[in-house]
C-alpha positions in Angstrom: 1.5 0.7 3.6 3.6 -2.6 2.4 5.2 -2.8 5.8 1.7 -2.4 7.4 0.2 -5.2 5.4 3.2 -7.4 5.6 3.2 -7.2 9.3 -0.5 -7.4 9.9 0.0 -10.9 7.4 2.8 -12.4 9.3 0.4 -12.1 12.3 -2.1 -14.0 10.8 0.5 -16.7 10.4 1.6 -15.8 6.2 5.3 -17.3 5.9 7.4 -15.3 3.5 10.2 -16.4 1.7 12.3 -14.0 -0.1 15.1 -14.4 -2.6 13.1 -17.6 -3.5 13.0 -18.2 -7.5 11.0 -20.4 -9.3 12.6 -22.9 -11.9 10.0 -25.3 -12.5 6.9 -27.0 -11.4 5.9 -30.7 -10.4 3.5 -31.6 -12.1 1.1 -34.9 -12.3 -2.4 -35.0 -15.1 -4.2 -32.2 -14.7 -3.0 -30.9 -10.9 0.5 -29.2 -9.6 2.1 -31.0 -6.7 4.8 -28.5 -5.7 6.8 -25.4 -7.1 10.4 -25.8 -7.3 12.7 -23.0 -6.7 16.3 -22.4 -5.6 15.9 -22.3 -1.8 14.0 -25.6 -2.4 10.3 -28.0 -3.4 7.0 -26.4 -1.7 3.9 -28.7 -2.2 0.5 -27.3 -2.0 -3.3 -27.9 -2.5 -3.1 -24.5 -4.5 -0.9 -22.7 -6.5 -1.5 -18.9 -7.0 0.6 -17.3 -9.9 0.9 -13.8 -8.6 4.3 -12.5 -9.7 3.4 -8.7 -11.5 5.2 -8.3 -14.6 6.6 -11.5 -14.1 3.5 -13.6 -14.5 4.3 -15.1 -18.3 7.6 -16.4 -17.7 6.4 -18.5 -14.2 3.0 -19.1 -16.3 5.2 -20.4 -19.4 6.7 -23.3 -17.8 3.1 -24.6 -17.0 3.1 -24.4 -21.2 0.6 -21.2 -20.3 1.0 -18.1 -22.8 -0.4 -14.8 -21.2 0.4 -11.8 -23.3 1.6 -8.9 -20.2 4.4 -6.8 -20.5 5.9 -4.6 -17.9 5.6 -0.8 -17.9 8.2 1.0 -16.2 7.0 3.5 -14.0 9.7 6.7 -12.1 10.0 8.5 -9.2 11.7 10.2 -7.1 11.1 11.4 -3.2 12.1 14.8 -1.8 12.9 15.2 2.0 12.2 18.3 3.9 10.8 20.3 1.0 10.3 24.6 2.1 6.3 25.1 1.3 5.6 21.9 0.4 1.9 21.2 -1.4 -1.0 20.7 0.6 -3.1 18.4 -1.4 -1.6 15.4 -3.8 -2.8 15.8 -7.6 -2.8 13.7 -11.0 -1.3 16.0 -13.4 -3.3 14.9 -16.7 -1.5 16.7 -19.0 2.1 16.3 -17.4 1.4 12.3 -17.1 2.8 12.4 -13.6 1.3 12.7 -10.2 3.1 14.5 -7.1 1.9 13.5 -3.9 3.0 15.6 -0.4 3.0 13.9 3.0 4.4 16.1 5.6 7.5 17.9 4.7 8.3 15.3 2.1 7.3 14.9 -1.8 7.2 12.6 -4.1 6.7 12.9 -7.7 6.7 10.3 -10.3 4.8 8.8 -13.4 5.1 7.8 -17.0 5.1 4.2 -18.9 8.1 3.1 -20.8 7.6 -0.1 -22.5 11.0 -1.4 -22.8 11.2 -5.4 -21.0 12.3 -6.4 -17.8 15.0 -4.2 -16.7 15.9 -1.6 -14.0 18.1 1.0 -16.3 17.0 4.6 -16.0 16.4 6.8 -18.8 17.0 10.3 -16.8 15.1 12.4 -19.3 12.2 10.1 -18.4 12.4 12.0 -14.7 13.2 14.7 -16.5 9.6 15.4 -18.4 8.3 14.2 -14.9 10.1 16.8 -13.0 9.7 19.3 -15.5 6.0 18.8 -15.7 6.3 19.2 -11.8 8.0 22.7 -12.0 5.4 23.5 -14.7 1.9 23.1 -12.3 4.1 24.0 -9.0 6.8 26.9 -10.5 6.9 27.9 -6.5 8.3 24.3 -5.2 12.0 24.6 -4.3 13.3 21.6 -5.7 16.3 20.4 -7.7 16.5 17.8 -10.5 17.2 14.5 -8.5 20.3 12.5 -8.9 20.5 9.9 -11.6 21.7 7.2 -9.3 18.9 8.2 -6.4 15.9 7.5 -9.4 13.7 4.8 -8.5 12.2 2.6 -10.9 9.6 0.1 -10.7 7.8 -2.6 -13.3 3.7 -2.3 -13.5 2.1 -5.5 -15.0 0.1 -4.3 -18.6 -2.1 -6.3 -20.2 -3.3 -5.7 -24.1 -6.5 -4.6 -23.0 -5.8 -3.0 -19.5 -7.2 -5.8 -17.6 -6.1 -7.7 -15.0 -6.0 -11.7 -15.4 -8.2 -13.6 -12.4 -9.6 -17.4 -12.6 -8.2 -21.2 -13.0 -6.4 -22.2 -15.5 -7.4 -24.5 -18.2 -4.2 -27.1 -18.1 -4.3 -27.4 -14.1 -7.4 -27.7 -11.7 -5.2 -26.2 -8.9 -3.5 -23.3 -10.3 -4.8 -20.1 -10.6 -3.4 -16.6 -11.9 -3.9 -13.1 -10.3 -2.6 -10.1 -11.6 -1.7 -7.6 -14.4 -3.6 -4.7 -12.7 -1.0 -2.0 -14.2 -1.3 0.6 -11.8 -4.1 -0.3 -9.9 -2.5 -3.4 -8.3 -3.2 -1.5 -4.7 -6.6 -0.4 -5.1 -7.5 -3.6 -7.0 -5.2 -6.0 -4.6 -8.4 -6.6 -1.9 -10.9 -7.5 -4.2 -8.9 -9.7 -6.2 -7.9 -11.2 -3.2 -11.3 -12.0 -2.4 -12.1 -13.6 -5.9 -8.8 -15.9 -5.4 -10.2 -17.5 -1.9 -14.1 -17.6 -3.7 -12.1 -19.8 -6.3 -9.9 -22.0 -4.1 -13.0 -22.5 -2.0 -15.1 -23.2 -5.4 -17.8 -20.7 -4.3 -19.4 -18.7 -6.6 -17.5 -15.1 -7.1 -18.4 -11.5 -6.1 -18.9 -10.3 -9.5 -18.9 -12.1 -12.9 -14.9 -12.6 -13.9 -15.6 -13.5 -17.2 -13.9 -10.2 -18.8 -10.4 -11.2 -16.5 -10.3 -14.9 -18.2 -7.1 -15.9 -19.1 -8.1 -16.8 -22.5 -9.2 -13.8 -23.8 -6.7 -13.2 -26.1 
């Protein structure tokens, strides 16, 4: 899916530049002028702050404090599983999901509050695969390898909410995201609200509970 939108972006004439870090902005009254990062100074009419769990440390060097932590999520993907699932499932009480696609399965959940970081906890993917075994005792499947674990950072806000509008400080700048795990079903219309805001048209629906000074 990534891949998919990425490409159909890149069509549409999107340039992305990876590896690119931000270490500052520059700044004049009320508007930014450029971001500067280590592969070099981008100017802009608008800035959209849409870096997932890593929205308050770019938004702090604007002197903007959003309270959003990141919530690691797990998972792991089998290959070539023997009578794999038919159907994906949310397993409620396990707090994990397991999702088939062809002869291949993926399983993976939880939300471990513990900073920025990519270390693995195994038994993490242990209650998920265990909780797997549990619903599914017919899947042949082994505990994956600790080094073959992927881990990934969800954006959480206090109350579950993402963060959309301008900001205060700067006319220009505006802040998406904190979805936690609803970044991809959310993604679209967010992305809609974003261009209704640039554009300074009035927006699909009332944002007033995703203000960024809620808290």
């Amino acid at each position: 899916l990534m891949i998919a939108l990425k490409e159909n972006l890149q069509r549409k004439g999107v340039e992305f530049i990876f590896k690119s870090n931000v270490t500052a902005f520059e700044k004049n009254s009320n508007k930014v002028n450029a971001v500067i990062t280590n592969t070099g100074k981008y100017t802009a009419d608008n800035f959209v702050i849409a870096t997932g769990s890593w929205i308050p440390q770019v938004s702090k060097m604007l002197g903007i404090n959003l309270l959003l932590q990141p919530g690691k999520g797990y998972s792991y993907t089998y290959d070539h599983v023997e009578k794999n699932i038919h159907y994906p499932a949310i397993l409620v009480d396990g707090r994990c999901a397991i999702t088939p696609w062809g002869h291949n399965l993926r399983i993976g959940g939880t939300m471990e509050l513990s900073g920025i970081n990519n270390k693995v906890l195994v038994k993490r993917m242990q209650g998920i695969y265990d909780s797997a075994k549990a619903f599914y005792p017919g899947l042949n499947i082994d505990f994956p390898p600790a080094d073959k674990i992927w881990n990934g950072l969800r954006p959480v806000t206090p109350d579950g909410l993402a963060y959309i509008g301008k900001t205060n400080e700067y006319s220009n700048v505006i802040v998406a995201g904190g979805h936690a795990m609803l970044g991809i079903s959310q993604g679209t219309g967010t992305g809609l609200i974003v261009s209704q805001l640039i554009q300074d048209k009035k927006t699909e629906i009332d944002i007033n509970a995703f203000r960024l000074s809620r808290f």
